[in-house]
C-alpha positions as CSV (number, residue, x, y, z in Angstrom):
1,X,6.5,-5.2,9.6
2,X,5.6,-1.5,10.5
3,X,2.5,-0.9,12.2
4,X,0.0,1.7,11.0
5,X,-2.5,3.7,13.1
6,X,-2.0,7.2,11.8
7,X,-0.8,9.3,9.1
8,X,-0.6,12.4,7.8
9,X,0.6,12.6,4.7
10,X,1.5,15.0,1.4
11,X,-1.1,13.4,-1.9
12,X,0.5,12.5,-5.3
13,X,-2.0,11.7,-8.0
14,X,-1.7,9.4,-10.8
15,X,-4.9,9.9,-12.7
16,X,-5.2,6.9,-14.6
17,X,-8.0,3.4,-14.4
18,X,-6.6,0.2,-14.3
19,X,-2.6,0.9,-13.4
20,X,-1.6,-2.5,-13.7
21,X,1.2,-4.0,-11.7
22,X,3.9,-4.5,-14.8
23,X,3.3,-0.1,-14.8
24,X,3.7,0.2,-10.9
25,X,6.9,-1.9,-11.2
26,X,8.1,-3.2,-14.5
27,X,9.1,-6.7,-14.9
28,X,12.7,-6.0,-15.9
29,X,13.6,-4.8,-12.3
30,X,12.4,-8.3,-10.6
31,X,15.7,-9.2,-10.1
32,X,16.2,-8.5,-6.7
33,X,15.5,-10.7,-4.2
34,X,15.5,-8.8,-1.2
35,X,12.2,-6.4,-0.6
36,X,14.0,-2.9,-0.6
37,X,15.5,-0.8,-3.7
38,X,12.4,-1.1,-5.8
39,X,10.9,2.8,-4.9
40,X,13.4,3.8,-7.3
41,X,12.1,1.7,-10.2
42,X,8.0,2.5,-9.1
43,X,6.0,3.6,-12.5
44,X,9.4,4.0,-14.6
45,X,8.4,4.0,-17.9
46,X,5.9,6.9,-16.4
47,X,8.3,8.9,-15.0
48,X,11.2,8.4,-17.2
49,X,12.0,8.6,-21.1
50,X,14.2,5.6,-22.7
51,X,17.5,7.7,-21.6
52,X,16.4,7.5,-18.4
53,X,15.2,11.5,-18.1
54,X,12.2,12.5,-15.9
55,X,8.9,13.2,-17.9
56,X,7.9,16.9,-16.3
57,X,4.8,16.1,-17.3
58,X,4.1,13.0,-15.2
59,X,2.4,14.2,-11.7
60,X,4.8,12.4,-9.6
61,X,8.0,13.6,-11.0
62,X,6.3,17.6,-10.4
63,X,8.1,19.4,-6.8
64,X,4.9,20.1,-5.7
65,X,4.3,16.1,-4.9
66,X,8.2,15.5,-3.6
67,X,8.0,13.0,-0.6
68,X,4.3,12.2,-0.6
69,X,3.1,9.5,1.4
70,X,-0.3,9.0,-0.1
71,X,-1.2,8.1,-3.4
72,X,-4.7,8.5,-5.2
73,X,-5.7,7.0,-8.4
74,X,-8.6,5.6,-10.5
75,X,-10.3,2.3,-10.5
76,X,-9.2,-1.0,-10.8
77,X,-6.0,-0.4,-9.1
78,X,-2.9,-3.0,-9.4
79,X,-4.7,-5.3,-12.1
80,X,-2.6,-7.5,-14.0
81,X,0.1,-10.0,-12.6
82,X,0.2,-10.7,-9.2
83,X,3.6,-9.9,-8.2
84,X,3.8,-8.7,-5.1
85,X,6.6,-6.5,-5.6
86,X,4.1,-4.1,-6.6
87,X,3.6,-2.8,-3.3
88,X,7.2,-3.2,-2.0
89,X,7.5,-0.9,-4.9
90,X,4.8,1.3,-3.3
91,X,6.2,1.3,0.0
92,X,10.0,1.7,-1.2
93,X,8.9,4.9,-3.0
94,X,7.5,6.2,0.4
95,X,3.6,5.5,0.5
96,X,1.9,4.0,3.1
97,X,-1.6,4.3,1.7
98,X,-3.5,4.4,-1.7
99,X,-7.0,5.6,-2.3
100,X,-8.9,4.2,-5.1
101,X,-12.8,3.6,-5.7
102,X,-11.4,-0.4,-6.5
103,X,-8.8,-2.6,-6.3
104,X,-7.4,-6.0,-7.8
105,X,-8.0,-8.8,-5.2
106,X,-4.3,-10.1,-5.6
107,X,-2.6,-6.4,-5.1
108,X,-5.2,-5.5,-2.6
109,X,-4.9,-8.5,-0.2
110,X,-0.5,-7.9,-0.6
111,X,-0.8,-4.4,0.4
112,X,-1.7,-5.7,4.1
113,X,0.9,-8.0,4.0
114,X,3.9,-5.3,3.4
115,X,2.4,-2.5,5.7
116,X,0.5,0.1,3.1
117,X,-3.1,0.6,3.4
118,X,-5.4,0.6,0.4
119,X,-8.8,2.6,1.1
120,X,-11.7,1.9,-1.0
121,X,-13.4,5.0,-1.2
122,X,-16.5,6.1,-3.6
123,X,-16.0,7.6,-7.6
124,X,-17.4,11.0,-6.7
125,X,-15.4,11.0,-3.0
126,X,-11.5,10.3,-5.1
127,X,-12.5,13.0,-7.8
128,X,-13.2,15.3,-4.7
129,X,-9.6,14.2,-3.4
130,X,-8.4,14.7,-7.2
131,X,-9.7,18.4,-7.2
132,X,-8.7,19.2,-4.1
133,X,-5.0,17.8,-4.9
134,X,-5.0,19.9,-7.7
135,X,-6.3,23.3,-5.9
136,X,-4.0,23.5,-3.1
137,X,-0.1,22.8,-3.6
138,X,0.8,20.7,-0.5
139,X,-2.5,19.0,-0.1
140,X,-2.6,16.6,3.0
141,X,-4.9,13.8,4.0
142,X,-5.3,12.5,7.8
143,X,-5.3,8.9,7.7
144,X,-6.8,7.2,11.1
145,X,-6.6,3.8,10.9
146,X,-8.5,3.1,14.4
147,X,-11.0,5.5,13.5
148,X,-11.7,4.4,9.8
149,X,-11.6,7.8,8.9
150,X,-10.1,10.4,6.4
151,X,-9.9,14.1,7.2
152,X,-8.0,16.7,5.2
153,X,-7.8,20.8,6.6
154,X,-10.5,21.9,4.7
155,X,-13.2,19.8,6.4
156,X,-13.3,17.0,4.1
157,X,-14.3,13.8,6.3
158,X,-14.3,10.1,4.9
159,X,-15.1,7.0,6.4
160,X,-14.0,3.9,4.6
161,X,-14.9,0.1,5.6
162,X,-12.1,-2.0,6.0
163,X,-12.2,-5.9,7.2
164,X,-11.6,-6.0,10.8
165,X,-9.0,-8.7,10.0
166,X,-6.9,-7.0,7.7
167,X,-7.7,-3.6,9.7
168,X,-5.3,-5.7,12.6
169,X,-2.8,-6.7,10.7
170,X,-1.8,-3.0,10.2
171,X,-2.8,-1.9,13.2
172,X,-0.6,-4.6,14.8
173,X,1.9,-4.2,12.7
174,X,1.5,-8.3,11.2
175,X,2.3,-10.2,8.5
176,X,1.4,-13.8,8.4
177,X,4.5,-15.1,10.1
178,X,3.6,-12.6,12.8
179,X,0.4,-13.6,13.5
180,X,1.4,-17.0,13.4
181,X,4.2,-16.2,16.4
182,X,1.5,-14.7,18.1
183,X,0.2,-18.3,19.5
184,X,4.1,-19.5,19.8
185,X,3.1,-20.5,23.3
186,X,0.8,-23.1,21.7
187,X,3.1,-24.3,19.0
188,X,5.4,-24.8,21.5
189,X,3.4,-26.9,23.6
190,X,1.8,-28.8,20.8
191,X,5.4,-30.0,19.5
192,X,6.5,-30.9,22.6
193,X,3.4,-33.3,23.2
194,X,4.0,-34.7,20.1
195,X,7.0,-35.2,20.8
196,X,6.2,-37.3,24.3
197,X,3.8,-39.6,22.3
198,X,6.2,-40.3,19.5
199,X,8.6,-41.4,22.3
200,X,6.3,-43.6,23.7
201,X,5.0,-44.9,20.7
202,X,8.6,-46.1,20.0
């Protein structure tokens, strides 16, 4: 899994409460098994019409927002099912961080597992990020991870609280396989003491 410590990254809004998880990936592009190819397929009945043209007036599908690595929306953010393809879909696309004043529980907890940060920040600090996104074309964010903090050029400075826990896994770069190979030296020994007392116990 990629580790995360800092980014600096172009902001894409998508001004909307409660973007559910069937929006962020619909369930007709499940099919894959493998983790990659879903960017392609993130918000498509958003961004595309039923022949399959971009909507101009979606913000993601505007030039201005091309190649954006952080993503800002409203409360509530991947609600519904709890398919974690939603942020393989997220980190496909090319995010690796989404601000929001909430989160669902199931979404929020995933994101740490597949290497994008979610950031809880306040209502009144994301409309600041959502005015500012708006006012100037090619509006970055500063992400520090190790710092718990987010800066922009313009003086904007944001700390957020994150769980150290979670706050290593990206740091670290772990999932929960990883940090389970982290005490390999133990498992290894544990089995193999097992192992002795089975054979004696035979």
């Amino acid at each position: 899994m990629q580790s995360f410590t800092k980014l600096t990254g172009l902001v894409a809004p998508v001004d909307r409460v409660n973007v559910d998880t069937d929006a962020i990936i619909p369930k007709q592009f499940l099919k894959r098994i493998e983790r990659s190819g879903f960017g392609q397929f993130l918000f498509y009945e958003w961004r595309f019409d039923q022949e399959g043209n971009a909507i101009p007036a979606f913000e993601m599908n505007k030039p201005r927002y091309q190649g954006a690595s952080v993503l800002i929306s409203r409360a509530n953010f991947g609600c519904g099912s709890s398919r974690e393809h939603a942020p393989w879909a997220i980190l496909d696309y090319g995010f690796r961080c989404v601000i929001a004043p909430s989160f669902a529980d199931i979404f929020y907890n995933n994101c740490f597992k597949n290497s994008v940060l979610p950031v809880k920040l306040s209502e009144e600090q994301v409309e600041e990020l959502f005015r500012r996104t708006a006012q100037h074309e090619g509006y970055q964010l500063h992400v520090d991870l190790e710092n718990k903090v987010i800066t922009d050029d313009y003086g904007l400075s944001y700390s957020f609280d994150l769980d150290e826990h979670r706050r290593q896994f990206l740091l670290q770069g772990l999932d929960d396989i990883g940090l389970t190979l982290k005490h390999e030296d133990a498992i290894a020994s544990y089995e193999a003491k097992h192992a002795e007392r089975l054979a004696y116990s035979v």
